[in-house]
N, C-alpha and C positions, 0 to 999 in steps of 0.2 A: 504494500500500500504506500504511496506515497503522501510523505509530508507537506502539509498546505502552508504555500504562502503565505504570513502575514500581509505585505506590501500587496500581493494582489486583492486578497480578503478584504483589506479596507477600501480601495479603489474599484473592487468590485461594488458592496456595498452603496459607499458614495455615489456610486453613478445610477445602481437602482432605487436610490432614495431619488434622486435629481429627476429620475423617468417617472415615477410614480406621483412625482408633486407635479410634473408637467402633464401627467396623463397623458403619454406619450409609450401608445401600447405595443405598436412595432418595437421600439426601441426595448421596451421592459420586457415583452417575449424572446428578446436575443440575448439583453443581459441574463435573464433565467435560464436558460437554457444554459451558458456558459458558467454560473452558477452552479447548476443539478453536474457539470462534470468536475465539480474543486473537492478532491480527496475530502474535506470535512471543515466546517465554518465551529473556531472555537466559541464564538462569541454570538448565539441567538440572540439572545436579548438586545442588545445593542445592535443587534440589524433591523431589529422590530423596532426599538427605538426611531433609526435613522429612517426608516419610511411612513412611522404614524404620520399622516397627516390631519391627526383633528386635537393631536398634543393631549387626549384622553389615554388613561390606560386602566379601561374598567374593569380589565380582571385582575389586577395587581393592585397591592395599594403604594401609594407614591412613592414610599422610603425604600420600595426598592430597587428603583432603577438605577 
């Protein structure tokens, strides 16, 4: 299995927060796709973070982001 990226991981990220707030769906089915093939993302939550767009996070409560 190979080892994931840091530098990609977050670049990845970043660009599918930036597709999602533009609602730019072309663009966020290619970031995903290249996504579903990165050996393993350590940090969900702070990808859920980087794409909330309504700054709610109702199933969690605040203190733990």
């Amino acid at each position: 299995m190979r080892t994931p990226d840091p530098d990609t991981q977050v670049s990845l990220a970043a660009a599918i927060a930036e597709a999602v707030r533009d609602r730019d769906e072309r663009v966020l089915r290619r970031l995903l796709a290249r996504f579903a093939e990165q050996p393993a993302l350590a940090d969900l939550p702070a990808l859920r973070d980087a794409i909330d767009t309504t700054g709610q996070h109702g199933d969690r409560p605040p203190g733990t982001r």
